[in-house]
N, CA, C and O atoms as a GROMACS GRO file, in nm:
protein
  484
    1UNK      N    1  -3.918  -8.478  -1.094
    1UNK     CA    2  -3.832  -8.415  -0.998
    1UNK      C    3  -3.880  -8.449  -0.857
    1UNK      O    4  -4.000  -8.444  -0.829
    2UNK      N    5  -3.785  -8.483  -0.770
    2UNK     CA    6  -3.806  -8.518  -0.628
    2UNK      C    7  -3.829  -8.375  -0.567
    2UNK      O    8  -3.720  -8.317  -0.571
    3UNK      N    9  -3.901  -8.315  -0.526
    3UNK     CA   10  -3.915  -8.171  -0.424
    3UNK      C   11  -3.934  -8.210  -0.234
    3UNK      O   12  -4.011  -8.289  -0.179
    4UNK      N   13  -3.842  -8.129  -0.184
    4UNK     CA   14  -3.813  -8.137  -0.053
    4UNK      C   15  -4.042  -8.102   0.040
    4UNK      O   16  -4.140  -8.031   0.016
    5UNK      N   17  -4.006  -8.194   0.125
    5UNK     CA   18  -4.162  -8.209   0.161
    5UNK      C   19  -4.193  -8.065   0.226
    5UNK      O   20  -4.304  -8.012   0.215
    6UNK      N   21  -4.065  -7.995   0.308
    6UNK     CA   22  -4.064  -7.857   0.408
    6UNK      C   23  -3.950  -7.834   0.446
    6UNK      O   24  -3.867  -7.922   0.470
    7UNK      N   25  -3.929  -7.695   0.458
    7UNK     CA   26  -3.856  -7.678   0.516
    7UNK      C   27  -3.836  -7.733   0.678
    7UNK      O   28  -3.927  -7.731   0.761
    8UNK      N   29  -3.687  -7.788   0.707
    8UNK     CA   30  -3.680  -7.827   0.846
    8UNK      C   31  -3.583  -7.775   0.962
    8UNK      O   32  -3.601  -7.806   1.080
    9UNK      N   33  -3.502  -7.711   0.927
    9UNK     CA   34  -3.466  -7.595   0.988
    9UNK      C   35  -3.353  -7.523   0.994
    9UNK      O   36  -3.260  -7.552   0.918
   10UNK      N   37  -3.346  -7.447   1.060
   10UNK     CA   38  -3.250  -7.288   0.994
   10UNK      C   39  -3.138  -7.318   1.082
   10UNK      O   40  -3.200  -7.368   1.176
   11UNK      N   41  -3.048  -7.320   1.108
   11UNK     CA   42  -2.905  -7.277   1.183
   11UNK      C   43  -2.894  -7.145   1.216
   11UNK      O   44  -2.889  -7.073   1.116
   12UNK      N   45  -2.889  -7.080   1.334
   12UNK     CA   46  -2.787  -6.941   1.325
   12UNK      C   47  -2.665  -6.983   1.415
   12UNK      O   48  -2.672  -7.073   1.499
   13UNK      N   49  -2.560  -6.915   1.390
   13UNK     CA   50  -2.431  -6.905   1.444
   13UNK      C   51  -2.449  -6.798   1.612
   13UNK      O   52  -2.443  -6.680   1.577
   14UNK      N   53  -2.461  -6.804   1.712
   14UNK     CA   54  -2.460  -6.676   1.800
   14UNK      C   55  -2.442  -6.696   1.897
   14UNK      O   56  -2.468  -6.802   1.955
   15UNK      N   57  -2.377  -6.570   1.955
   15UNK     CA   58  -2.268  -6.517   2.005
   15UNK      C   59  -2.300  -6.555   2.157
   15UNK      O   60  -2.207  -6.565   2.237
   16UNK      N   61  -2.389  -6.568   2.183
   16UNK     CA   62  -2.418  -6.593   2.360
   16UNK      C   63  -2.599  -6.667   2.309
   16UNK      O   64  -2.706  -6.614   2.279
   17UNK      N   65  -2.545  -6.830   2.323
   17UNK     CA   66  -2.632  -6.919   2.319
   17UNK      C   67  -2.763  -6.873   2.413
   17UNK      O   68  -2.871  -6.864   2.355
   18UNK      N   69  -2.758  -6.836   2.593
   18UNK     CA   70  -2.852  -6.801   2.697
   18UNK      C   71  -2.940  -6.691   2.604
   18UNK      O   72  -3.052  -6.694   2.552
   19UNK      N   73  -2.843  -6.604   2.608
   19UNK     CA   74  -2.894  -6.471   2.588
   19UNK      C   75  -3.018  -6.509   2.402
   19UNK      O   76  -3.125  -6.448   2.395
   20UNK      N   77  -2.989  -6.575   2.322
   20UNK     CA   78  -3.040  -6.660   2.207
   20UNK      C   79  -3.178  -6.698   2.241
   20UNK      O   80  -3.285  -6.668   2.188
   21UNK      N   81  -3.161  -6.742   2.305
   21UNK     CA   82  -3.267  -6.847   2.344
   21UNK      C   83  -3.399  -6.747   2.414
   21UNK      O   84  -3.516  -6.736   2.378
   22UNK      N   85  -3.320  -6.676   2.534
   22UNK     CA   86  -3.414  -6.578   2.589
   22UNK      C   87  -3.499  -6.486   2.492
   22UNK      O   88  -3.619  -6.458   2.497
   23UNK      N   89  -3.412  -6.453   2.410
   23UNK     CA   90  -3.457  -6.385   2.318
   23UNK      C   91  -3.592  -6.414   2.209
   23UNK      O   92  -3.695  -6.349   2.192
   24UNK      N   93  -3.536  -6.552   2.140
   24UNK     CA   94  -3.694  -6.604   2.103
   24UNK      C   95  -3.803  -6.693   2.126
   24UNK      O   96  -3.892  -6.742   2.056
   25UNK      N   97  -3.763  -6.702   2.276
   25UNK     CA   98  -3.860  -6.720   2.336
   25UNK      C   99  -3.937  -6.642   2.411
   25UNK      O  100  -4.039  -6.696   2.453
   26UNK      N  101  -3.915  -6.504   2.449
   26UNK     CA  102  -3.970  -6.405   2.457
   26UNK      C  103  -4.031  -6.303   2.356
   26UNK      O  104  -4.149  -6.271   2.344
   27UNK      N  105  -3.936  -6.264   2.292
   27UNK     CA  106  -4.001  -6.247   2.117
   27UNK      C  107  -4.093  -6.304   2.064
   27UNK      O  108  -4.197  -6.241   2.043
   28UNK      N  109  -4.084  -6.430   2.029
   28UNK     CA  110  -4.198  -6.514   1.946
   28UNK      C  111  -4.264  -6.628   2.008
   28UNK      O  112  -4.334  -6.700   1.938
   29UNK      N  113  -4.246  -6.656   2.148
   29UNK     CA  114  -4.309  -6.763   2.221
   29UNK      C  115  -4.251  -6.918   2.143
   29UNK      O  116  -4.320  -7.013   2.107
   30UNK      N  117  -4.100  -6.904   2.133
   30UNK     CA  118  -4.094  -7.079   2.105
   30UNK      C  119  -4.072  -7.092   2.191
   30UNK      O  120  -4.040  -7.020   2.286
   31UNK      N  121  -4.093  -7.248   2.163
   31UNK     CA  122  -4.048  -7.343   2.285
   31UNK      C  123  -3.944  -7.419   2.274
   31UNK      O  124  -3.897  -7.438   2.161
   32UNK      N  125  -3.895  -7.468   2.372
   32UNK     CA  126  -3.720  -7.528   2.335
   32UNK      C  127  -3.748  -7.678   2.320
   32UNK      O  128  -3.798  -7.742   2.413
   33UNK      N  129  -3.718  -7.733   2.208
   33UNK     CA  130  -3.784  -7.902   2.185
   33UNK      C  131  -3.683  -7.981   2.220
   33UNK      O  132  -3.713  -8.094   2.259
   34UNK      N  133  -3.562  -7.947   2.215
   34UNK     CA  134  -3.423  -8.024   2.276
   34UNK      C  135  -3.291  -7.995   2.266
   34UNK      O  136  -3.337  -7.881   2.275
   35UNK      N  137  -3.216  -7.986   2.259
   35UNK     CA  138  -3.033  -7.976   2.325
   35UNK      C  139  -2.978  -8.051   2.239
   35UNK      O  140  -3.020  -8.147   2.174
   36UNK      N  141  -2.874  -7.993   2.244
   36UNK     CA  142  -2.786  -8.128   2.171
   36UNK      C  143  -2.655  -8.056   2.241
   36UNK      O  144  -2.621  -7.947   2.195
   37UNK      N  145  -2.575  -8.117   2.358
   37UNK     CA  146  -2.492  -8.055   2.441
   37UNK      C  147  -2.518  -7.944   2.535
   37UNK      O  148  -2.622  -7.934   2.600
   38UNK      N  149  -2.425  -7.866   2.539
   38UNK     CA  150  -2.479  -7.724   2.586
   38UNK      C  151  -2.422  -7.597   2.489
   38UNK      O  152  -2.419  -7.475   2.502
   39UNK      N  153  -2.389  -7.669   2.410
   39UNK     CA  154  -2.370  -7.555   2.272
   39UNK      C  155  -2.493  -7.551   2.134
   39UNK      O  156  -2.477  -7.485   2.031
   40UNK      N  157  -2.617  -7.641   2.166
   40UNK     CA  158  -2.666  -7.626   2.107
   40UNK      C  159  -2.825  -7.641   2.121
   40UNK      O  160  -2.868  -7.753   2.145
   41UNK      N  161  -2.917  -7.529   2.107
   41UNK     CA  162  -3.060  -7.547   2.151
   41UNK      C  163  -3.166  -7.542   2.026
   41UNK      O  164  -3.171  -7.433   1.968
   42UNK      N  165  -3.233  -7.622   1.987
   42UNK     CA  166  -3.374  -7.635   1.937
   42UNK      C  167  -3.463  -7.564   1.963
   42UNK      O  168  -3.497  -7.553   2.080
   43UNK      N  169  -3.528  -7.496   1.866
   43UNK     CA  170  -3.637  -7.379   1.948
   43UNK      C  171  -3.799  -7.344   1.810
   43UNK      O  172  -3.786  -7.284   1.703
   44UNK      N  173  -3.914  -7.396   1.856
   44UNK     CA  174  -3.966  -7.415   1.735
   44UNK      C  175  -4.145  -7.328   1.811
   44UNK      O  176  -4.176  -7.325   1.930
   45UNK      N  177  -4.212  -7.283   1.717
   45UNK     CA  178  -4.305  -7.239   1.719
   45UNK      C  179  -4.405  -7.389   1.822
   45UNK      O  180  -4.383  -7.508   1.803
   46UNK      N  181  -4.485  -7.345   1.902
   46UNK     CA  182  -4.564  -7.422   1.993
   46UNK      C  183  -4.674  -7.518   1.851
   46UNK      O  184  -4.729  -7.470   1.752
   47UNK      N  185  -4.669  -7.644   1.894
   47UNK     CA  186  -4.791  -7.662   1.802
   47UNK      C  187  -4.757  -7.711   1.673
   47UNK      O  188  -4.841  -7.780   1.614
   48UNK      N  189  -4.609  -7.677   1.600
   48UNK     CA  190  -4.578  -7.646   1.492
   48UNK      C  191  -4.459  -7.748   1.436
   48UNK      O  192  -4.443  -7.840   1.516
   49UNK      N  193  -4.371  -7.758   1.320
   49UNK     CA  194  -4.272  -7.857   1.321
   49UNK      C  195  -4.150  -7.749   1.241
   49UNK      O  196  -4.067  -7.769   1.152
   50UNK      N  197  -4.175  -7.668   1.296
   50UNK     CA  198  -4.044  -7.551   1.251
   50UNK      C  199  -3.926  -7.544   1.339
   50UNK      O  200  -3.950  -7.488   1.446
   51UNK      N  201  -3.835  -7.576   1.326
   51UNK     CA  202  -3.722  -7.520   1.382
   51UNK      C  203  -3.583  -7.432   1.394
   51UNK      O  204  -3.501  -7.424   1.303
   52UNK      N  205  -3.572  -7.373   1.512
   52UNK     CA  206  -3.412  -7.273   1.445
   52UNK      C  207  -3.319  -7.338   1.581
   52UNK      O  208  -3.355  -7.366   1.695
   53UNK      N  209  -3.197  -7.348   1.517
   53UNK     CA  210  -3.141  -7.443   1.563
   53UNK      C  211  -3.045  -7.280   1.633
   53UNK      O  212  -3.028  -7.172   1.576
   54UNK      N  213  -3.011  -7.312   1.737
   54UNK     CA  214  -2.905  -7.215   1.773
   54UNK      C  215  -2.788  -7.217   1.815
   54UNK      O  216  -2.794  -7.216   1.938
   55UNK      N  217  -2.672  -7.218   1.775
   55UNK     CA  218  -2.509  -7.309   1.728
   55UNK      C  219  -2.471  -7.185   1.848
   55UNK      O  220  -2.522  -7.074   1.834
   56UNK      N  221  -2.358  -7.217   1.992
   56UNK     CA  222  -2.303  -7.143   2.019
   56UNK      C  223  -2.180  -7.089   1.932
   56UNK      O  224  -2.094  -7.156   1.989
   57UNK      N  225  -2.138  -7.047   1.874
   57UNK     CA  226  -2.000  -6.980   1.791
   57UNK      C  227  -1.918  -6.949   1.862
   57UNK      O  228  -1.936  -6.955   1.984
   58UNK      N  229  -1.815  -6.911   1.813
   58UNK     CA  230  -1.720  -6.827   1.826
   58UNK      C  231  -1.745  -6.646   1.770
   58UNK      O  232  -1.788  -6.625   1.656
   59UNK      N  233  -1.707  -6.519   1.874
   59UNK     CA  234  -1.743  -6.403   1.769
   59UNK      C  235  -1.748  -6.400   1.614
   59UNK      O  236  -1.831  -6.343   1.543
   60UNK      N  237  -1.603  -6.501   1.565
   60UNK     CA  238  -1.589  -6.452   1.438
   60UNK      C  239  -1.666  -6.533   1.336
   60UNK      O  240  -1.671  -6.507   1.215
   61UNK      N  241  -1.725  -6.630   1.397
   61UNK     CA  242  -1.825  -6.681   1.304
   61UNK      C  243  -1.978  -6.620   1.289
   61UNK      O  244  -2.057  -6.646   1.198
   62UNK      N  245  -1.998  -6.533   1.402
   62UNK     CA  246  -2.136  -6.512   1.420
   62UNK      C  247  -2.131  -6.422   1.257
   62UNK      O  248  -2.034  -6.369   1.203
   63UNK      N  249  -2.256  -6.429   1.217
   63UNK     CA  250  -2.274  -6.369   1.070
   63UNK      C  251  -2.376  -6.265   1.054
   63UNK      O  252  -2.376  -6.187   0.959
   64UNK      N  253  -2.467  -6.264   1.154
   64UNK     CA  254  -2.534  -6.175   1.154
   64UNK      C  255  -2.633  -6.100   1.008
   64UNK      O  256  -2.651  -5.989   0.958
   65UNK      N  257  -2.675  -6.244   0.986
   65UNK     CA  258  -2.688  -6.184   0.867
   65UNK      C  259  -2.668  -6.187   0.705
   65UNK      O  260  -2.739  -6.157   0.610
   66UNK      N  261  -2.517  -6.244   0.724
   66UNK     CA  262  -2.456  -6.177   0.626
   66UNK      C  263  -2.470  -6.310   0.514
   66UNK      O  264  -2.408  -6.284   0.410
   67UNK      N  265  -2.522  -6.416   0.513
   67UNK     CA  266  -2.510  -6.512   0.481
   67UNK      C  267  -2.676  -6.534   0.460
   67UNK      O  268  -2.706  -6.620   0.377
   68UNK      N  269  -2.759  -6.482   0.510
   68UNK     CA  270  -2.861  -6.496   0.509
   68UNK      C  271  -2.975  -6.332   0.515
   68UNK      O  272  -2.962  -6.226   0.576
   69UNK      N  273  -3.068  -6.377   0.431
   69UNK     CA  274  -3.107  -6.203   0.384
   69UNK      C  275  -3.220  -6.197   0.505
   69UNK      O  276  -3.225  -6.078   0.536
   70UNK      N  277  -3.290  -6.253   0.566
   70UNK     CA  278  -3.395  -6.252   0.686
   70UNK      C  279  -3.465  -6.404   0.676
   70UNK      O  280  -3.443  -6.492   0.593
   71UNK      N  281  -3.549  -6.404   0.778
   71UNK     CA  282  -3.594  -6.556   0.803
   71UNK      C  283  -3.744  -6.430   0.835
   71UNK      O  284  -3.737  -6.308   0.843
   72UNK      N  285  -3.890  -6.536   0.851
   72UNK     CA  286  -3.969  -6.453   0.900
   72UNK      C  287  -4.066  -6.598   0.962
   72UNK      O  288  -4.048  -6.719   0.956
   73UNK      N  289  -4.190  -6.496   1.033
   73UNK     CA  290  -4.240  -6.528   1.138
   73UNK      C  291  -4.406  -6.508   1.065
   73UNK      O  292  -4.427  -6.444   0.962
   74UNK      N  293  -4.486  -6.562   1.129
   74UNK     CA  294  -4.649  -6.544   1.086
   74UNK      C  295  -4.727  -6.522   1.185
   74UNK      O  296  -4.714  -6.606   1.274
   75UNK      N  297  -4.819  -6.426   1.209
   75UNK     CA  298  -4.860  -6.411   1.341
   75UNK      C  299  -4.986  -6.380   1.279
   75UNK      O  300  -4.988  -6.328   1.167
   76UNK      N  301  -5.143  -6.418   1.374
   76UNK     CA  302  -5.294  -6.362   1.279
   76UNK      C  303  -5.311  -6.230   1.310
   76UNK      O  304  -5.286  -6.187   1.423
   77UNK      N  305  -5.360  -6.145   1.199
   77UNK     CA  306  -5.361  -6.031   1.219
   77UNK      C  307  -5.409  -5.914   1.301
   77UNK      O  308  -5.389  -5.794   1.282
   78UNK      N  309  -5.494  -5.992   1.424
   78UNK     CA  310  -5.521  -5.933   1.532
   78UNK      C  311  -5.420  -5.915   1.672
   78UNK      O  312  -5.442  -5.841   1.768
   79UNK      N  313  -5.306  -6.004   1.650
   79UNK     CA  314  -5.172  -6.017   1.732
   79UNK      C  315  -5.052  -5.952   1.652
   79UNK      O  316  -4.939  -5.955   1.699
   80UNK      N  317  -5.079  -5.899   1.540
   80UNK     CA  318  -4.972  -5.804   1.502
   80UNK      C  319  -4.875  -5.720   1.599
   80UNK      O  320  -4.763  -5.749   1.640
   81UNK      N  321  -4.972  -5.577   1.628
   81UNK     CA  322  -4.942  -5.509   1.667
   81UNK      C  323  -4.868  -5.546   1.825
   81UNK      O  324  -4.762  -5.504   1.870
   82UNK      N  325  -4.940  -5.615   1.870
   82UNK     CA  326  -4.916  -5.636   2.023
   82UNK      C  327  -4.758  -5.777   1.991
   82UNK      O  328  -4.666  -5.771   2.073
   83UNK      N  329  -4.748  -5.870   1.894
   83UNK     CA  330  -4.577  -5.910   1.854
   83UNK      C  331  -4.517  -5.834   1.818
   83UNK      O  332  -4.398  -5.864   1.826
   84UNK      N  333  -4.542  -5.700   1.761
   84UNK     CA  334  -4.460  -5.559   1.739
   84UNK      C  335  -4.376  -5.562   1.862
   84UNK      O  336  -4.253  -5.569   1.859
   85UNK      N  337  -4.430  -5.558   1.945
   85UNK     CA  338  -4.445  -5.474   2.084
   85UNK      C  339  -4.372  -5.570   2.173
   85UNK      O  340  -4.303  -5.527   2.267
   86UNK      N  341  -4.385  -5.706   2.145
   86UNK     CA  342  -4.344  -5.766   2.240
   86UNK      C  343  -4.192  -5.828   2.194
   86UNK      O  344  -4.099  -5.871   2.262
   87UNK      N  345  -4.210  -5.816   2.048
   87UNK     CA  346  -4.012  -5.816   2.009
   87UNK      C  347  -3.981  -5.742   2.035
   87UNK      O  348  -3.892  -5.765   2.118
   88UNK      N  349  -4.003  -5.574   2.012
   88UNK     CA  350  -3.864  -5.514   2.102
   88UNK      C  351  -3.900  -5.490   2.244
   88UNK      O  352  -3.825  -5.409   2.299
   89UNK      N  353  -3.987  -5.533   2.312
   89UNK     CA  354  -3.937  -5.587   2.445
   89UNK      C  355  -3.858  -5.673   2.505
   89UNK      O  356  -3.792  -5.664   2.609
   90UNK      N  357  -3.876  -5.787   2.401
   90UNK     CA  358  -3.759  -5.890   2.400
   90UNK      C  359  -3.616  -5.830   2.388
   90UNK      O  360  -3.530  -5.884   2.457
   91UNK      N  361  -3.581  -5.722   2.309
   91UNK     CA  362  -3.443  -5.660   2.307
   91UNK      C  363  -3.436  -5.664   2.126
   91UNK      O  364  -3.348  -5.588   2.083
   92UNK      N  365  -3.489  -5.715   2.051
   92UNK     CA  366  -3.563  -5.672   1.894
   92UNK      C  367  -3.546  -5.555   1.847
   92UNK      O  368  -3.631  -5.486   1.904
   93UNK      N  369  -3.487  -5.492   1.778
   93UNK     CA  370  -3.455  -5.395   1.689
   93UNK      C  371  -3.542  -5.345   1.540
   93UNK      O  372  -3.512  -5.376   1.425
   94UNK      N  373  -3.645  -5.265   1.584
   94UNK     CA  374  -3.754  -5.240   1.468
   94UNK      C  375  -3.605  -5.150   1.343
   94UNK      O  376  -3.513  -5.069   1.358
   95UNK      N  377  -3.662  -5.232   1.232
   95UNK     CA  378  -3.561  -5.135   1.114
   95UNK      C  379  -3.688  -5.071   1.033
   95UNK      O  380  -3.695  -4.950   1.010
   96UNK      N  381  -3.806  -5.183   0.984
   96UNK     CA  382  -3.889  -5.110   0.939
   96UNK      C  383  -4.041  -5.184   0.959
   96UNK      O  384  -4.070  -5.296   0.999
   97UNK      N  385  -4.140  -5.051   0.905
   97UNK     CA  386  -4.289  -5.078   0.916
   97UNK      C  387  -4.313  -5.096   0.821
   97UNK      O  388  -4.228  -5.063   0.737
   98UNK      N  389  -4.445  -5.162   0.772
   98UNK     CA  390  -4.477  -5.134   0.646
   98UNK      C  391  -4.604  -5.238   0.584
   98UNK      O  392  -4.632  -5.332   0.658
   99UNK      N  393  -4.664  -5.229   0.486
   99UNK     CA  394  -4.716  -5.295   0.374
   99UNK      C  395  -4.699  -5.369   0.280
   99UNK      O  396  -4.757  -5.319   0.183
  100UNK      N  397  -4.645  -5.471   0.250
  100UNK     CA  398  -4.618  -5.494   0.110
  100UNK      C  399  -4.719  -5.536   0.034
  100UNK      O  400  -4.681  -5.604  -0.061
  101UNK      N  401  -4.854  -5.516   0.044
  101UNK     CA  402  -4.966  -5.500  -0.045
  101UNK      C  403  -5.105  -5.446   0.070
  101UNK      O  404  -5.117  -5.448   0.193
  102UNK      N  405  -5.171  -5.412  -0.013
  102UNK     CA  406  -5.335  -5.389   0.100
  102UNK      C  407  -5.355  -5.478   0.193
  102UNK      O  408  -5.417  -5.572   0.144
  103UNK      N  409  -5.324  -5.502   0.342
  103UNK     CA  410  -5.408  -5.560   0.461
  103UNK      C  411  -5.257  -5.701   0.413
  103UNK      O  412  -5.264  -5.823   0.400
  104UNK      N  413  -5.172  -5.631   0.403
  104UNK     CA  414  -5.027  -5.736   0.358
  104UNK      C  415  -4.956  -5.657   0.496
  104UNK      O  416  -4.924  -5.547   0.451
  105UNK      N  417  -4.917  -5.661   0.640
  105UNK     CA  418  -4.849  -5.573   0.716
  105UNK      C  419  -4.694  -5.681   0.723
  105UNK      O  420  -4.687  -5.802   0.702
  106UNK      N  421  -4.591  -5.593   0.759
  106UNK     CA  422  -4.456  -5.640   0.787
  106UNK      C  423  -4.412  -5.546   0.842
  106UNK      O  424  -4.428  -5.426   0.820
  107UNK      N  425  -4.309  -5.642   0.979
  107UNK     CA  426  -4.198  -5.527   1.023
  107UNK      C  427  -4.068  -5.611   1.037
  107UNK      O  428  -4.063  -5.733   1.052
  108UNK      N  429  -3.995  -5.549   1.031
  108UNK     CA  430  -3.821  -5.616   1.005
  108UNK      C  431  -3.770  -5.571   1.147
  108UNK      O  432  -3.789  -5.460   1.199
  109UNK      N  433  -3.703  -5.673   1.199
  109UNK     CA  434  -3.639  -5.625   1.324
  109UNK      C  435  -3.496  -5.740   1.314
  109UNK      O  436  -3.496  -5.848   1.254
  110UNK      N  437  -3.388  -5.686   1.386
  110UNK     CA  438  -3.270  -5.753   1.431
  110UNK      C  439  -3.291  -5.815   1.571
  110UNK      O  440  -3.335  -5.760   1.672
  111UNK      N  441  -3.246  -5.952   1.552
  111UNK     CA  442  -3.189  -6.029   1.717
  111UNK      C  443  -3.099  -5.937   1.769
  111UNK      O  444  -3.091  -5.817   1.745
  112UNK      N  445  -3.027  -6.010   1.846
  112UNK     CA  446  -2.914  -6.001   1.927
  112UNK      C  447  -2.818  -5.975   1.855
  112UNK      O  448  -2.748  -5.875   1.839
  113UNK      N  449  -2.821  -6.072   1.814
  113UNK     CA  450  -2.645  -6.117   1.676
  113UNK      C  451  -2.679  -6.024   1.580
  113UNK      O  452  -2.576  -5.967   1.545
  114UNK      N  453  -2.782  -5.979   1.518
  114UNK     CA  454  -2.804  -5.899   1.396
  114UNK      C  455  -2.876  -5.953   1.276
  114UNK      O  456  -2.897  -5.898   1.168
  115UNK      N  457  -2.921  -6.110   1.330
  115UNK     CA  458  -2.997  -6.165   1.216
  115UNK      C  459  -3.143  -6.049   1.208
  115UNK      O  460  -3.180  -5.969   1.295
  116UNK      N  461  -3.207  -6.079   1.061
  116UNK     CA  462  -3.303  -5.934   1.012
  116UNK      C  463  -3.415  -6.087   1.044
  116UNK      O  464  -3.380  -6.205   1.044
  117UNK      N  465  -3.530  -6.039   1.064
  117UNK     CA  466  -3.625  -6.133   1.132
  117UNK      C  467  -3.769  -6.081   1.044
  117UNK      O  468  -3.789  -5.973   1.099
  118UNK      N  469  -3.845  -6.092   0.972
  118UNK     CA  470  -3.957  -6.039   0.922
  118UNK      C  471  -4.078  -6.070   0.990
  118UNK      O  472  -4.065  -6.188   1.023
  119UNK      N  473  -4.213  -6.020   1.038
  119UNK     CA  474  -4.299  -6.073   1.098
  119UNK      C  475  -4.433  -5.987   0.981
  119UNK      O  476  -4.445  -5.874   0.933
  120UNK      N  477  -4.483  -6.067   0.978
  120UNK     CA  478  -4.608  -6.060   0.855
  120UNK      C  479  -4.737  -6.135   0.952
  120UNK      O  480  -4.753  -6.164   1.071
  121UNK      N  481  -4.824  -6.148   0.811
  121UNK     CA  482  -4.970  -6.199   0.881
  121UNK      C  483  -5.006  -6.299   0.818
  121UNK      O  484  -5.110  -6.357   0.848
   0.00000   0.00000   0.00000
């Protein structure tokens, strides 16, 4: 069987491209790697070869979600608390706290559009 080498990157649909962008790059410190028009921005962890691609839409395409169950984020566990803090400063929507095993931490928060975002360690 041929297996894909990595993942290379995510699409979201949303609703105000500026406002997108501000968002996770204040949230999670990406950086914008390139354009493709002005309906569409590249935005990937510093350092890293991840990308989320960000599609301007139309309202009725934005999905928020609905098409996708969360995407998540990795941060070392001494910058937890303080990326808590600095997504919903970004405008980030905490839904939940939590554990999913001993010294395992996660919190779920919404963008803008309503995509669910996971941040772990």
């Amino acid at each position: 069987m041929v297996s894909a080498l990595e993942l290379n990157h995510i699409n979201l649909n949303v609703s105000d491209i500026a406002r997108s962008e501000k968002f996770y790059r204040e949230a999670f410190g990406l950086e914008v790697r390139f354009r493709e028009g002005s309906d569409m921005v590249f935005v990937g962890s510093p350092g890293a070869r991840d990308l989320i691609t960000l599609c301007q839409a139309k309202a009725a395409d934005v999905v928020g979600g609905g098409g996708i169950s969360h995407f998540g984020f990795r941060v070392m566990a001494q910058q937890f608390d303080i990326m808590v803090a600095q997504i919903e400063q970004a405008g980030g929507t905490l839904l939940r706290r939590g554990h999913h095993a001993p010294n395992e931490p996660f919190a779920y928060f919404t963008d803008p559009d309503g995509y669910t975002i996971e941040l772990g360690i």
